[in-house]
C-alpha positions as CSV (number, residue, x, y, z in Angstrom):
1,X,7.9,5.1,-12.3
2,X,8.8,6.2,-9.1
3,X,12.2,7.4,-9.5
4,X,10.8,9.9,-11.9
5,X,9.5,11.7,-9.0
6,X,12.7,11.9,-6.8
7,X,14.2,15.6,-8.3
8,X,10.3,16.4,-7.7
9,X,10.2,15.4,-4.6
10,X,12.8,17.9,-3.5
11,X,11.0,20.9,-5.5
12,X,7.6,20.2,-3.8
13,X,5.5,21.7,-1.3
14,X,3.0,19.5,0.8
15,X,0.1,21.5,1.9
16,X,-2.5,19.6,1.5
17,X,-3.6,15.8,1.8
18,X,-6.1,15.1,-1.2
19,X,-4.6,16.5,-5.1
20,X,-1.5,18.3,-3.6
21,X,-0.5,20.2,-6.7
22,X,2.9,20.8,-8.3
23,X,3.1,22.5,-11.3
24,X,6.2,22.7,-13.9
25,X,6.1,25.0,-16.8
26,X,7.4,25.5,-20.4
27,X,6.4,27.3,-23.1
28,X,3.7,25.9,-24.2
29,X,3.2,22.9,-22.0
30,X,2.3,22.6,-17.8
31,X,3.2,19.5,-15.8
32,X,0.9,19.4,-12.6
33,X,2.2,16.3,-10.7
34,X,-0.9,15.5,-7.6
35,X,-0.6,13.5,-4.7
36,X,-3.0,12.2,-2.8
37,X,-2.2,10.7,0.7
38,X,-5.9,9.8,2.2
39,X,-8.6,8.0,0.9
40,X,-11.2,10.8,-0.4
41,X,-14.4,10.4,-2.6
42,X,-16.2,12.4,-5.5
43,X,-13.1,14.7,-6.4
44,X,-13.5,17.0,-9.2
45,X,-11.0,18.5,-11.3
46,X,-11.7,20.4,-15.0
47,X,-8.9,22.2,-16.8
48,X,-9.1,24.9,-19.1
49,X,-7.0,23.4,-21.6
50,X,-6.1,20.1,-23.3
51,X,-4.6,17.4,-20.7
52,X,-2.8,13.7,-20.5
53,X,-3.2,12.5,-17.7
54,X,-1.5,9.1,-16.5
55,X,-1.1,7.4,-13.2
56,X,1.7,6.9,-11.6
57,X,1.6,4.9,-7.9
58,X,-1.3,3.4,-6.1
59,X,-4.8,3.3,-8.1
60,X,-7.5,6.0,-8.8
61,X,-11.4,5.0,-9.7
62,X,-12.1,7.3,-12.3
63,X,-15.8,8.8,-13.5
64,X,-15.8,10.7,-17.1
65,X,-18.7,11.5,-19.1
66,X,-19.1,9.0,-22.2
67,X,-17.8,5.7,-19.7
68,X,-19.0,3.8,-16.7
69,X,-16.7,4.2,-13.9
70,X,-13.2,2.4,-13.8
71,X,-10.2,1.8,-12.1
72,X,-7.2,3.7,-13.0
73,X,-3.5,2.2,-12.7
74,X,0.1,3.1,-13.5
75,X,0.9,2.5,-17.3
76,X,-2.9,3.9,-18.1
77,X,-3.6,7.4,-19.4
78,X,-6.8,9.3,-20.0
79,X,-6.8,12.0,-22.7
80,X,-9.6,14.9,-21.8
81,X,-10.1,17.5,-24.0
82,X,-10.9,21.3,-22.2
83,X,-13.0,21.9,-19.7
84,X,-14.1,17.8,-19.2
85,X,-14.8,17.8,-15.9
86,X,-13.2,14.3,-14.0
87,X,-14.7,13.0,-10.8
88,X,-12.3,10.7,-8.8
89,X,-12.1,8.5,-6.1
90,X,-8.9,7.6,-4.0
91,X,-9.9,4.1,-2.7
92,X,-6.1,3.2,-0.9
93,X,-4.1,6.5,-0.7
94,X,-2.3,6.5,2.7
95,X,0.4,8.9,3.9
96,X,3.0,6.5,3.5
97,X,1.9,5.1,0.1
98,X,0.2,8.5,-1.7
99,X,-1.8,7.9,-5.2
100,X,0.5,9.8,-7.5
101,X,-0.6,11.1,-10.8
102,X,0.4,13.6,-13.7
103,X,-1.5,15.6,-15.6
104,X,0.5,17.3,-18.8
105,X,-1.9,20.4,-20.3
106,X,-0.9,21.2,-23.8
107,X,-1.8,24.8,-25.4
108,X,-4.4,24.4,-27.6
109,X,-2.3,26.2,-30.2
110,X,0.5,23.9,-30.3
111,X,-2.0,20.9,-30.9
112,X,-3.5,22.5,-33.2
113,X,-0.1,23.5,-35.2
114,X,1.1,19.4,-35.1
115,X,-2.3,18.5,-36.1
116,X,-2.2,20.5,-39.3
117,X,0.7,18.7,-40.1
118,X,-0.4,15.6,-39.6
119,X,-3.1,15.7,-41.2
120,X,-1.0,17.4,-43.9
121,X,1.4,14.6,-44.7
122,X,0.3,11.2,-43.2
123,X,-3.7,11.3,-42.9
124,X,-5.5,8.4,-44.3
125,X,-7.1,10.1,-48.1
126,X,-7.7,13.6,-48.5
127,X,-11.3,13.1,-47.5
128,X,-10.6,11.9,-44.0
129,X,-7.6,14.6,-42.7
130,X,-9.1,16.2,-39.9
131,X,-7.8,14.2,-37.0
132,X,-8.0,15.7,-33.9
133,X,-7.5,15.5,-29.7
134,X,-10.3,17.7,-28.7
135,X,-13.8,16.0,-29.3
136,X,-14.0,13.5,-26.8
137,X,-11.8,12.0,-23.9
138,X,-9.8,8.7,-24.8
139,X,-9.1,6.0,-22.3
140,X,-4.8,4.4,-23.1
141,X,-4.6,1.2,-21.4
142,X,-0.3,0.0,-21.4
143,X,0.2,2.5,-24.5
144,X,4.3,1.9,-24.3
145,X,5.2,4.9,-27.0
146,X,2.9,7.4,-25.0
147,X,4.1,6.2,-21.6
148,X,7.5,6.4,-22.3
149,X,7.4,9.8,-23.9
150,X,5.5,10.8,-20.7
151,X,8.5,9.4,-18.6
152,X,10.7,11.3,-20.7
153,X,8.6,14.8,-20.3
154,X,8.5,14.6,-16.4
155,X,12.1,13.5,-16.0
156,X,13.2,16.5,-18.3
157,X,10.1,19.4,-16.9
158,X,11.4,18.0,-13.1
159,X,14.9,18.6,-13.8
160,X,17.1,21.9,-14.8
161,X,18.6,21.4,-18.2
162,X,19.7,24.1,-20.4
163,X,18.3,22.6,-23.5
164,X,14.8,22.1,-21.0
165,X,12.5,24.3,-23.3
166,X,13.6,22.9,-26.3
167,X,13.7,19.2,-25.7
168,X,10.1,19.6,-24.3
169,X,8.6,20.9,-27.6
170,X,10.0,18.1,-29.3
171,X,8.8,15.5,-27.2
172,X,5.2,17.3,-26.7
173,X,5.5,17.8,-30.6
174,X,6.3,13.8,-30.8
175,X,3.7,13.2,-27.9
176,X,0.6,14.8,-29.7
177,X,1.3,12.3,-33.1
178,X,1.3,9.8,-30.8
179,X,-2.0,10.4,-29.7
180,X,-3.5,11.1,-33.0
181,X,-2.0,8.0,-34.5
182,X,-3.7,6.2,-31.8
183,X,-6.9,8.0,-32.0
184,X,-6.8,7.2,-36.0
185,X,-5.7,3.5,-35.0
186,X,-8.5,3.3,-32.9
187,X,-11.3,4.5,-35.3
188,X,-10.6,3.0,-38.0
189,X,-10.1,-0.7,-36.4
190,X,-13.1,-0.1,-34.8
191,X,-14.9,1.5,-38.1
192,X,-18.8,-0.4,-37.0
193,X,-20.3,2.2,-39.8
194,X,-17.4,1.3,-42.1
195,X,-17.2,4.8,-42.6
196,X,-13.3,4.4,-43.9
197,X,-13.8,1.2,-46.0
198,X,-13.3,3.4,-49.2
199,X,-10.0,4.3,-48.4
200,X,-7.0,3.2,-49.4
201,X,-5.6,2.1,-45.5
202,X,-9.2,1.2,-44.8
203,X,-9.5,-1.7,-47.5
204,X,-6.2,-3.1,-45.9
205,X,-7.6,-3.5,-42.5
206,X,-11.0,-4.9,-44.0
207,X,-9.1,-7.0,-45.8
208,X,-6.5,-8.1,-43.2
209,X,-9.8,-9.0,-40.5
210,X,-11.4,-11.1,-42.8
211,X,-8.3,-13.1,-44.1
212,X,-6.5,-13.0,-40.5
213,X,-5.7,-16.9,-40.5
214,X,-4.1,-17.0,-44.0
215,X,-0.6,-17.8,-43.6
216,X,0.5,-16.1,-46.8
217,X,-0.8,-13.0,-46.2
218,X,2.6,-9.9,-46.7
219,X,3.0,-6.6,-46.7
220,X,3.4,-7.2,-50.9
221,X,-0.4,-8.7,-51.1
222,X,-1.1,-5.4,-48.7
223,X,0.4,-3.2,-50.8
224,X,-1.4,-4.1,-54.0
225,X,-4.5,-3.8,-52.0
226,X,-4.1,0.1,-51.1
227,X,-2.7,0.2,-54.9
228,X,0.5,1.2,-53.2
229,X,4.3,0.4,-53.9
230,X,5.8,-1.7,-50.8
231,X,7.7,1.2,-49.5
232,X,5.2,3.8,-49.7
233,X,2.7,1.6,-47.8
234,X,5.0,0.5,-45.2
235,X,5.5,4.0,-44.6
236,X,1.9,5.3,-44.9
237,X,0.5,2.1,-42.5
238,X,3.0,3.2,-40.5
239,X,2.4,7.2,-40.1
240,X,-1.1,6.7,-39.5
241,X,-2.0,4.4,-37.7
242,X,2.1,4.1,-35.4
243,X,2.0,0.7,-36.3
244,X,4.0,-1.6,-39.2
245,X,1.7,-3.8,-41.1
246,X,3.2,-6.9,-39.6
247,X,3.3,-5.9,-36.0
248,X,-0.4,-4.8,-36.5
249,X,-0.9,-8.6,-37.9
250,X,0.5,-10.2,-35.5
251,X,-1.0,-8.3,-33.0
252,X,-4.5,-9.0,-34.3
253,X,-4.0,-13.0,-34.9
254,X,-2.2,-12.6,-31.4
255,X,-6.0,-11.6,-29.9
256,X,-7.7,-14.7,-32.4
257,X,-5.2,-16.8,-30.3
258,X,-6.2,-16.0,-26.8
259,X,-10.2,-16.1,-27.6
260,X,-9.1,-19.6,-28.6
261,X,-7.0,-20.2,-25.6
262,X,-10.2,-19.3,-23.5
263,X,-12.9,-20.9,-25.5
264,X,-11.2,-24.0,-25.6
265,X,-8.6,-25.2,-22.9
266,X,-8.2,-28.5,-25.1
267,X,-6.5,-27.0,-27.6
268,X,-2.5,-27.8,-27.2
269,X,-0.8,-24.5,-28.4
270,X,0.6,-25.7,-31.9
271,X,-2.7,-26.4,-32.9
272,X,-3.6,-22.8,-31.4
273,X,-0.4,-21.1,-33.3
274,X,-2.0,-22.7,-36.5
275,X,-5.7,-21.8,-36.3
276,X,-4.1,-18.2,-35.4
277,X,-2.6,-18.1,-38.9
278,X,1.2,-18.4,-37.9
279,X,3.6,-20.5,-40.1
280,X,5.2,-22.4,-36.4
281,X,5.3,-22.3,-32.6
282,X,8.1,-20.9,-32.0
283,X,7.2,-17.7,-33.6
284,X,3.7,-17.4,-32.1
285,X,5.4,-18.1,-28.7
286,X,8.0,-15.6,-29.3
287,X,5.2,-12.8,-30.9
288,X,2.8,-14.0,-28.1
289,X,5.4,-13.0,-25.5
290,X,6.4,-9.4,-26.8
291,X,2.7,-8.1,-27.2
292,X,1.1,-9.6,-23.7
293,X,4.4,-10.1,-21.4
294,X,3.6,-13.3,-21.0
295,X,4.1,-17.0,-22.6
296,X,1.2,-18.3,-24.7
297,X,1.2,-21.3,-21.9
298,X,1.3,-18.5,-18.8
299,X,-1.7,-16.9,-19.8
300,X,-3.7,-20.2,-20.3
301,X,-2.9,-21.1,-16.5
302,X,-3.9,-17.6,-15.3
303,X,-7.2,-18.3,-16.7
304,X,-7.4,-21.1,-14.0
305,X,-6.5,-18.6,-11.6
């Protein structure tokens, strides 16, 4: 992402070594780009409002209530809702190679106004519509939707455009479905206290997890499931959760297939495409490729690695 910053770079004002701030503003968004360009320790920064924040160069080690400590790379975000304080760590900043991050700050009005309609017209049932960004912060590991949006938002708050204000509440607009799509995503995959198994979308992915190596399983079977016509389940998967009912297959038989890769190096791959639940190779190579950027045998030799 570097060339994002090079109309920035020409804007800015160094004045400081550790989180030099720039900020960028719109209506009802802020753009705070940081650079770091020494290794510091223990830095805190709390906002008063909602942020994204996503790395761009060089690596952070982040703290945040709720997780142990981690490192923080370009193509992750963390979403922190107000006044989440963030202690960091700059382990390889240098003047000549800076730790650059972005932090977007939404106005808590404008969530709140795309949330309503979300929840509105593509929540899960009636009784579970009250998605939301502020409760606790979320941790986006290679998210490609949100990070391209971001890419888009700093190339267009960076640069003069007379349609600037305009395009930005779009994208922040597009940006804060995102999020709640993958917050939604996220808790009902990972639904331990089943709390959505009585909903329509919640039987599906029950359903899909416990008959993930059946070949014949289609978006038709899914539909009858959720008691859904094709269409209007393609669509409704799809709202929710930013996924397509296949893609979210494949993506899930796609993990099956690597624990089997790493449990047992024995295994040649057509055998692992099978016990994955895919109808041949050549599909399981090509779906294997897309979702981890990498061949199916490329990731079994960077085990040995």
């Amino acid at each position: 992402m570097k060339p994002l910053l090079s109309q920035h770079k020409n804007n800015r004002k160094l004045t400081k070594l550790v989180e030099n701030k720039t900020t960028y503003n719109a209506e009802y968004a802020e753009l705070n780009i940081f650079e770091t360009h020494a290794i510091a320790q223990k830095v805190a920064l709390t906002f008063d409002f909602p942020i994204i924040a996503s790395m761009l160069t060089g690596k952070k080690v982040m703290h945040l209530e709720g997780f142990d400590a981690f490192d923080f790379f370009p193509g992750e975000s963390v979403v922190m809702p107000t006044n989440n304080k963030m202690v960091i760590d700059f382990p390889i900043a240098t003047k000549n190679n800076p730790t650059q991050c972005l932090a977007l700050g939404i106005d808590a009005f404008k969530i709140d106004e795309v949330v309503e309609k979300f929840n509105q017209h593509v929540a899960i049932e009636n009784e579970n519509n009250t998605w939301n960004l502020e409760e606790t912060a979320s941790h986006l590991i290679n998210n490609k939707d949100v990070n391209l949006l971001l890419k888009r938002l700093t190339q267009t708050f960076t640069n003069n455009n007379k349609s600037k204000d305009v395009l930005l509440d779009l994208m922040i607009q597009e940006l804060i479905v995102r999020l709640l799509q993958t917050k939604a995503k996220s808790l009902i995959i990972n639904d331990t206290d089943q709390i959505f198994n009585d909903t329509r979308i919640g039987t599906v992915i029950k359903y899909i997890k416990e008959n993930l190596t059946n070949k014949d399983i289609n978006v038709d079977i899914l539909a009858k499931k959720a008691y859904m016509s094709t269409s209007h389940f393609h669509k409704q998967f799809k709202n929710t959760l930013g996924i397509s009912p296949i893609d979210y297959i494949n993506s899930e038989k796609i993990k099956f297939s690597k624990r089997l890769i790493k449990e047992s190096k024995d295994f040649r791959m057509s055998e692992v495409a099978f016990k994955a639940g895919f109808n041949n190779t050549s599909y399981f190579n090509r779906q294997f490729k897309k979702m981890e950027m990498m061949t199916p045998q490329q990731f079994k030799k960077s085990l040995d690695s």
